[in-house]
N, C-alpha and C positions, 0 to 999 in steps of 0.2 A: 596445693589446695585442690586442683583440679583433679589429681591423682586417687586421693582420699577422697574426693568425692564417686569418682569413676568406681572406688574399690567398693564406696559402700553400698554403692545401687549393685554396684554386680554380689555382695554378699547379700543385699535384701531381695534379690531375684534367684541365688541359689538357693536363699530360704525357702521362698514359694513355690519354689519347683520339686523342693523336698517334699514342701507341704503336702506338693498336690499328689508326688509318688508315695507317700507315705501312707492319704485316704484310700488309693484306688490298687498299690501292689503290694504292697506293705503284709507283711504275713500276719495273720489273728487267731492264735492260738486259741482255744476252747473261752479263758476268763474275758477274754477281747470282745470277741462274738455275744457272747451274754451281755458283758455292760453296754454294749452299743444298742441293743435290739432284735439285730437284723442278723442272717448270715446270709452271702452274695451262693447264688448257687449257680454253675455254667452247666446249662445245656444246648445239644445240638440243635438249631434251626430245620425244619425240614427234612426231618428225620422221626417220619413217623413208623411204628406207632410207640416211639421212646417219647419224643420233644417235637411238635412244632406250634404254629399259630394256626388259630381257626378265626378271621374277622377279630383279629388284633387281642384272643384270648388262648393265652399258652396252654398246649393239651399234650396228654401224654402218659409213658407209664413212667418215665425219670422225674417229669414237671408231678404228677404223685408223691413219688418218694420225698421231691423235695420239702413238698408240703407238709409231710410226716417230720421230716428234720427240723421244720422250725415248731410244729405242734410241740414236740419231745424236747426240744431244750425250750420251749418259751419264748421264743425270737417271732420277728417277720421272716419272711423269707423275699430276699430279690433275687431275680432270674439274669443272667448274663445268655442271653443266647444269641448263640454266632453259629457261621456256619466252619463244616472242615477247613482245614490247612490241608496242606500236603501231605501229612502224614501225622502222625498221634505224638510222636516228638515236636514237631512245631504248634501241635494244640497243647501242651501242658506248657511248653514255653510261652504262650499268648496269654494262654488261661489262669496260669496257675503261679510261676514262679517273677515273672518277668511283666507280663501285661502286653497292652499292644502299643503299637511304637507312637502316636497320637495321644490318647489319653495314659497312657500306663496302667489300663484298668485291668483286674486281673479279679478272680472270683476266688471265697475262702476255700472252696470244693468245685471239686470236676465231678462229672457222673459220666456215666458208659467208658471206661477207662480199660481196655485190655490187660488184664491181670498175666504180665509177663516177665520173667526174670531181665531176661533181656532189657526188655523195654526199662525196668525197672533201673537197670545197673546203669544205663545208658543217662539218665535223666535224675542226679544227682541229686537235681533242688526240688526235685518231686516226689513223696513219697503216695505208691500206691497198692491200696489196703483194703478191706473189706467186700470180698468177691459175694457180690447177690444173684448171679443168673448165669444160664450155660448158652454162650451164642453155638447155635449149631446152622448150619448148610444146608439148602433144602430147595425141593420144586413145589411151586405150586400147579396143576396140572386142570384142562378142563374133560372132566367125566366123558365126555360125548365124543374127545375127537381122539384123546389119551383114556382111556380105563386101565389101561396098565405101562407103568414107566418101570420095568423092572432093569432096565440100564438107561444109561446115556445115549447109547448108539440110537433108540427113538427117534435121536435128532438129527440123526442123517439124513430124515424125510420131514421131520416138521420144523419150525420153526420153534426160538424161545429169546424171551427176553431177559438183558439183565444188565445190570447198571455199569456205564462206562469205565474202566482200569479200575473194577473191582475184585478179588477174589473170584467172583462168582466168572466174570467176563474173559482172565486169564485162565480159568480151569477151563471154559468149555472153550475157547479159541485153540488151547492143546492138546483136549480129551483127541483120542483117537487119533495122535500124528493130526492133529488138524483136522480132520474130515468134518465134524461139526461149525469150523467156523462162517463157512457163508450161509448157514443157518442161526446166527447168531445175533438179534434185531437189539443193539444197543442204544441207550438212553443215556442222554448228558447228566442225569440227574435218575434220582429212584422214583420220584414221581413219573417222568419222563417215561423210564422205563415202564411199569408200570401201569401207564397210561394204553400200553400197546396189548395190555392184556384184556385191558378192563373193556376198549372198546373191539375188540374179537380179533386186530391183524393177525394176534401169533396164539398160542392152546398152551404155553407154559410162559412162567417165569422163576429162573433162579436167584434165590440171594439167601439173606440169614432168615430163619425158620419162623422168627417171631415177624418179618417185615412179610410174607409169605403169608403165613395165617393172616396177619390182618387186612394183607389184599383180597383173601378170598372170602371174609366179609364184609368188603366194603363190592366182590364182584356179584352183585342179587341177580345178576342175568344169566349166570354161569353155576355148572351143576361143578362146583369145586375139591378137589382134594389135596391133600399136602404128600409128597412123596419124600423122598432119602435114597435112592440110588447110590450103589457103590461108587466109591467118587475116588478112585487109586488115582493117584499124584499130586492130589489137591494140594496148596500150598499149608492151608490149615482147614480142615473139617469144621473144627469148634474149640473155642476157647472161652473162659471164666472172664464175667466183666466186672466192677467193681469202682471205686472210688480212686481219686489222688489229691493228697492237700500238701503246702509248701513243707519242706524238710522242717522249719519250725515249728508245725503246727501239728505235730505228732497226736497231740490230747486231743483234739477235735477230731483227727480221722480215728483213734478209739473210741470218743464218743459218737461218732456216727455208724463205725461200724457195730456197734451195742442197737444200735437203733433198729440198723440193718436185719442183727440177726433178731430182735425182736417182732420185727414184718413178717420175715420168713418163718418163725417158729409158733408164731398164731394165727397163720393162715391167709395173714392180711395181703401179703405182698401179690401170695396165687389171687388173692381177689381182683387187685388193681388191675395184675395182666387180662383177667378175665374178664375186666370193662371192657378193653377194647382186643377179643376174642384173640388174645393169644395165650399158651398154656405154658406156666412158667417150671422152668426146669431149674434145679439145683444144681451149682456151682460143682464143677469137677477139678481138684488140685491136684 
């Protein structure tokens, strides 16, 4: 008797446990998403000017899009925002297929997703689809003390900022045999970084072109411009970003990307980038 009891509580607790990974990772194909309402959508935390918070109200040009995806199917839209993992394989593990090891909550959609075979082939229970923007590499520079960045080596005499074990941080820690690196003022974070421009320590900052422009209008004290230097050995220049939803949910990452390319093809998308003063570039495959 004691057994059967034992077995039934542990089958009425494997049930609630299914229950609960069933609400929060559970894959929702397109017909899911619609009867429920809502579609869960994950973007990055502080990580402007894609996703962050401004006094607890999500801003952004992904926190946009997403609001476009629930306008066009009809739904609400919930935001899942977290910040990076490690790398973009443990974010679509957290986000997408799998959830996080506490709740098992996992979002129907990922946004700013690097549209990569690789990446792709690698992450089986993620499919990722519908490339809207071209991340490109880029300086942001101030007029007065750089007027012209026509290479790298500038920085053998000035200073630049750029976010810690980033792309940006390994190109110029190796541009030129290293010579650039004790010119090199990193930030734990891109705010961080960032932060070192806006109040004058250093006359540059590098990262992706879209986080660049929007620092140099959020810097009104600085006469600003956006550069592109030849950048020979860079890990990656630029690549196409895009969506990823669970390998089940195939119908929902084509209805989103319909959505997608309907922003892009009426103009709407170059708008949203243009609220917060970056200029959007089409998708290169």
């Amino acid at each position: 008797m004691l057994s059967l009891t034992v077995n039934k509580v542990f089958c009425v607790a494997a049930l609630v446990a299914a229950s609960l990974t069933a609400n929060f990772s559970h894959a929702r194909p397109l017909d899911d998403v619609i009867e429920s309402g809502f579609i869960s959508v994950f973007v990055y935390s502080d990580y402007a000017p894609y996703s962050w918070e401004d006094n607890g109200v999500a801003k952004g040009i992904d926190v946009d899009i997403a609001e476009a995806f629930g306008r066009e199917l009809g739904v609400d839209v919930r935001l899942l925002i977290r910040g990076a993992d490690e790398n973009v394989d443990d974010d679509l593990r957290v986000n997408i297929w799998k959830g996080d090891l506490i709740h098992r909550k996992a979002a129907d959609v990922m946004l700013h997703v690097p549209v990569d075979k690789e990446l792709n082939a690698r992450n089986d229970l993620a499919v990722i689809t519908a490339p809207y923007f071209q991340e490109e590499m880029a300086v942001v520079a101030d007029k007065a003390i750089l007027p012209s960045v026509a290479t790298f080596g500038y920085f053998s005499t000035h200073k630049i900022a750029a976010e810690l074990d980033t792309i940006s941080d390994f190109f110029l820690s190796a541009a030129f045999g290293g010579k650039l690196r004790t010119n090199v003022v990193r930030g734990r974070t891109f705010d961080i970084a960032a932060g070192h421009y806006l109040d004058g320590t250093v006359p540059a900052l590098m990262a992706s072109r879209a986080q660049v422009e929007w620092l140099a209008r959020q810097a009104e004290n600085r006469d600003s411009h956006i550069v592109q230097p030849p950048m020979p050995g860079i890990a990656k220049g630029g690549w196409p970003i895009g969506i990823a939803v669970k390998f089940d949910s195939r119908d929902l990452g084509y209805a989103l990307g319909d959505v997608l390319t309907s922003l892009i093809d009426s103009g709407e998308l170059a708008e949203i980038c243009a609220k917060y003063g970056v200029s959007f570039h089409q998708p290169n495959l």
